[in-house]
Residue, then its C-alpha position, 0 to 999 in steps of 0.5 A: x719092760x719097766x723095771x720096778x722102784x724100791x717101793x714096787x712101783x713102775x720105772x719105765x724105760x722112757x718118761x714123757x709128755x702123756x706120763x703127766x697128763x693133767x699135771x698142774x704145775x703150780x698146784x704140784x710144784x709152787x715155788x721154791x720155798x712156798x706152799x706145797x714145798x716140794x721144790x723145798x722149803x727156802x727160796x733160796x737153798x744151797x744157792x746161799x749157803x750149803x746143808x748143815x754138815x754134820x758127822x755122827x760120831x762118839x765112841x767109848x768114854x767122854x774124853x774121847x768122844x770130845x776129842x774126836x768133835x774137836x777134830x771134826x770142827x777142825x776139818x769144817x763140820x759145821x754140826x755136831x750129831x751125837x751117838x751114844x752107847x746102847x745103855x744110855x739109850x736104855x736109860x741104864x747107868x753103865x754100872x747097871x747088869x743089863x749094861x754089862x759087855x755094852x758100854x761105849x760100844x755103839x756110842x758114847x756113855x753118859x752116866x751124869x752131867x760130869x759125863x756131859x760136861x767132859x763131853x762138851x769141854x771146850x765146845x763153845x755151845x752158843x757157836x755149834x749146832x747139836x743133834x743127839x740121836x736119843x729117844x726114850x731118855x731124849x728130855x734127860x740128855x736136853x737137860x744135860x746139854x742145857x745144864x753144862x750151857x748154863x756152866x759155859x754161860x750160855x743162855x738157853x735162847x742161843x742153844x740150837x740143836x735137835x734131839x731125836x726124841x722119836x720113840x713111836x719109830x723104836x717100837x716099829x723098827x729100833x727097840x731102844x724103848x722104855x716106857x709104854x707108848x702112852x706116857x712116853x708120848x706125855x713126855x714128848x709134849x712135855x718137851x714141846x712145852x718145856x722147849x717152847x718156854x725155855x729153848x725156843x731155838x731148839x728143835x724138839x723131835x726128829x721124826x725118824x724114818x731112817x731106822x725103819x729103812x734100815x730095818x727093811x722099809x722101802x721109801x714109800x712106807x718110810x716117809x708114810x710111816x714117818x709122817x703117821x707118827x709126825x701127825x701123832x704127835x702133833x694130836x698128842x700136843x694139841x690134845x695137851x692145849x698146845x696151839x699147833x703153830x706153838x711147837x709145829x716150826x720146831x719139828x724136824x724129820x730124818x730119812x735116808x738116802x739110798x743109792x736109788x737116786x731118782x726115787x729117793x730125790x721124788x721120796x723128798x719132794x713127795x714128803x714135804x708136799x704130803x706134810x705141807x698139806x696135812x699141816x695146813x689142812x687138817x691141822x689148821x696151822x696157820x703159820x708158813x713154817x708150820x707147813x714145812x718139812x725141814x730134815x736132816x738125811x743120813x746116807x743108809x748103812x744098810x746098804x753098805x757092804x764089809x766086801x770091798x769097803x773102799x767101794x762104799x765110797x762110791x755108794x756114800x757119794x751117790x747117796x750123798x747126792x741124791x739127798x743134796x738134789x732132793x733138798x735136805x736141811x742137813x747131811x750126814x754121810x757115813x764112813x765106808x768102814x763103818x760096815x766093819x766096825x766104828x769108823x777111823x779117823x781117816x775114813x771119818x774126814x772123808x766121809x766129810x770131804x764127800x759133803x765138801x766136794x759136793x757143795x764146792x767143787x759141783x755145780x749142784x748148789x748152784x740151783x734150787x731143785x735142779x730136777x723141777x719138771x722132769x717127767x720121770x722125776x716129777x711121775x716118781x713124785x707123784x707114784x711115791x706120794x699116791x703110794x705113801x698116802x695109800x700106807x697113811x690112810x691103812x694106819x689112820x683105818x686102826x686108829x692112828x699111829x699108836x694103834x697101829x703099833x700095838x696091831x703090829x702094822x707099821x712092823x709087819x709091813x716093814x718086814x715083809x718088804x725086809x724079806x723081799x729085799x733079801x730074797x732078791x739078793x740072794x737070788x741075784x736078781x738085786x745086785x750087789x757089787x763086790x757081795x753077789x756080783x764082782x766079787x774078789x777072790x780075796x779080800x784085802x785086809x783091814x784093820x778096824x777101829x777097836x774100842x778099848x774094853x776097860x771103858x766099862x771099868x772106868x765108868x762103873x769107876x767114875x759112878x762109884x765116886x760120883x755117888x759116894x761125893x754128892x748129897x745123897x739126900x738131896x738127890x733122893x729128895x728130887x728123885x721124889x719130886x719127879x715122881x710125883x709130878x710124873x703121877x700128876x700133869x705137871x712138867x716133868x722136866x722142871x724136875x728132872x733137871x734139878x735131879x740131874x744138877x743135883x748128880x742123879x744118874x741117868x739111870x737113877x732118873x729113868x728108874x724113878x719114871x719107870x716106878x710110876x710108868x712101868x716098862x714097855x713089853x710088846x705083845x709078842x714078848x710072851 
């Protein structure tokens, strides 16, 4: 009896010849490196080099956050992935009301570019690569990083990196969003733009299907999600008159890695053929690199269990895996604390000695796409793709993306599929080690990282004598400026960073935006 994949679809006992009648193997596979991508989007992958190894990580205030970077280079991090407090996300500055209980719980706060600039002291930002996972207010904390560059004395077209700036994905899964959904995509062309003329290196948006994996997505509605909103702002672009070779090489992607080995490797192989091909087709890019989906992978927290946590070690490294033989750019593992509260320093090195043990002590990098041909693999691909295309097209039925946001679409689905998951859990028939299966009569204890509650103290501390040395009237002055290129077409960004280098706090910055703006509220609110 075959037993059902994470998307529903069939896994059957025994895979062969008849399963891939008719296949073609040019036409599906190609090879590495060359259209349609799915045996990934370099000729030679990791047989050159290993992924990016980047460790997420910031916690409490800058000072610490920079410490703990400066240790994760010291132990081979090759890039740096930036969290940062649920505030800042929100665009409040830490003195805010609604900031109050949250600062520096969940990531880093950043108040103003001194904030910034004690976060990358030391950090040579022509030698590092950054991910800062931020999406409403991603262009001020670009802006931020640009500026403190200029401070170190590096120009702007060695600055490499990636900023999230995917907020279609917070009004299906996340929440952390701030303006309606049509001026934030304006600001996102904005930044395609901005970047295009300004950081040429730097890849403007990672299109996010992590979080709504996290919120109860299985695979196929993740990347047929994922790939919606990609193609919704490539429309949003190219209605702005950008040429979609312009900015297309720059996109990036994020997905999840679950334990679900086989299926998550054909998710990855399915998303880059689907990409390749909508890039090229119905876009019309012309440019190679425009047809590539390039990704960065984080292994799901949501799977991750306070039971027994040193078994998440276990859960990390399968998942780890699976990324590395479906062929992403990037990887980030998470630490088995991280159920439980911020991760330790232990638990963060070997989170990252995970990574090392799979690029050096395997013979998996040795290889490009080492499951080529595979009959149970490639009909995976196969099914997760028929399966994601079927989700794309309901989306593209509402009018796209966007539309489907405001329907409720995209977030409808994903909580049904949500459901499912913990209906079978909690009957059993998914099994989760040390949760409803092996579990111990006692648990171990475990003594978590805890942050510091005067972080809250010292950040209103620090915005009070920020406020009280700068010119105010020249930031009132930018402040203005800002609003009036954000009421026009013009860039808004060229202002926003002489707010910011003039000291406007991040909040004082999104509040300006959000006067001419205003706030997002969804439907179901009322």
């Amino acid at each position: 009896m075959a037993r059902e994949s994470e998307s529903g679809l069939p896994i059957e006992p025994v895979y062969g010849p008849a399963d891939l009648t008719g296949w073609d193997p040019a036409g599906k596979l190609g090879e590495p490196g060359s259209y349609p991508y799915t045996r990934g989007v370099y000729p030679s992958m990791y047989t050159g080099r290993p992924w990016t190894m980047r460790q997420y990580a910031g916690f409490g205030t800058a000072v610490e956050s920079n410490a703990r970077y400066r240790q994760l280079i010291a132990h081979g991090t090759t890039g740096l992935s930036v969290a940062f407090d649920l505030p800042t996300q929100m665009g409040h500055d830490s003195d805010a009301p609604l900031a109050h209980g949250e600062v520096g719980k969940v990531g880093v706060a950043i108040d103003s570019i001194e904030d910034m600039r004690v976060l990358f002291d030391g950090i040579p930002l022509d030698k590092v690569s950054t991910s800062m996972t931020i999406n409403a207010p991603a262009a001020l904390l670009l802006l931020l990083y640009q500026l403190v560059a200029e401070e170190q004395g590096v120009p702007a077209d060695r600055l490499t990196g990636t900023i999230q700036n995917d907020v279609l994905k917070e009004y299906i899964a996340r929440g952390t969003y701030i303006f309606p959904p049509k001026p934030s995509l304006r600001l996102t062309a904005d930044i395609f733009k901005y970047c295009t003329a300004e950081i040429p290196k730097w890849n403007t948006i990672s299109i996010s299907g992590y979080h709504m994996a996290e919120a109860g997505a299985s695979p196929a509605q993740e990347i047929a999600f994922t790939l919606a909103d990609g193609i919704e702002y490539v429309r949003t672009a190219v209605a702005a008159g950008m040429d979609v070779d312009d900015f297309a090489p720059r996109l990036s992607f994020f997905f999840v890695a679950r334990t679900t080995l086989l299926e998550e490797i054909a998710k990855f192989r399915a998303a880059r053929r689907i990409w390749a091909r909508v890039m090229k087709e119905d876009f019309g890019a012309r440019n190679p690199k425009s047809w590539m989906l390039r990704f960065h992978t984080q292994t799901a927290g949501v799977q991750l269990t306070a039971q027994q946590p040193e078994v998440n070690l276990v859960r990390v490294a399968v998942q780890a895996l699976g990324a590395v033989l479906g062929g992403t750019q990037s990887l980030h593992t998470n630490s088995f604390d991280e159920a439980i509260a911020l991760p330790t320093d232990k638990s963060a090195r070997l989170a990252l000695r995970t990574q090392q043990v799979l690029a050096y002590e395997t013979d998996v990098p040795a290889t490009v796409d080492p499951f080529a041909g595979s009959y149970a693999v490639e009909k995976l691909t196969d099914d997760v793709e028929a399966a994601a295309l079927d989700l794309m097209r309901r989306v593209e039925d509402l009018g796209g993306a966007e539309a489907a946001i405001e329907h409720g679409f995209q977030k409808a689905e994903i909580e049904r599929n949500a459901y499912r998951i913990a209906q079978e859990t909690d009957s059993g028939e998914r099994v989760v080690v040390g949760v409803n299966r092996f579990q111990l009569d006692e648990e171990e204890p475990y003594e978590p990282l805890r942050v510091d509650p005067g972080i809250e103290v010292r950040q209103r501390e620090r915005l009070t004598r920020l406020r009280s040395e700068r010119d105010q009237g020249a930031v009132d002055s930018a402040l203005t400026a800002l609003k009036k290129a954000a009421e026009g077409e013009e860039n808004v960004l060229y202002p926003m960073k002489e707010a910011l280098r003039g000291r406007a706090t991040v909040g004082e910055v999104c509040n300006a935006l959000r006067e001419v703006w205003g706030s997002y509220v969804p439907a179901d609110a009322f």
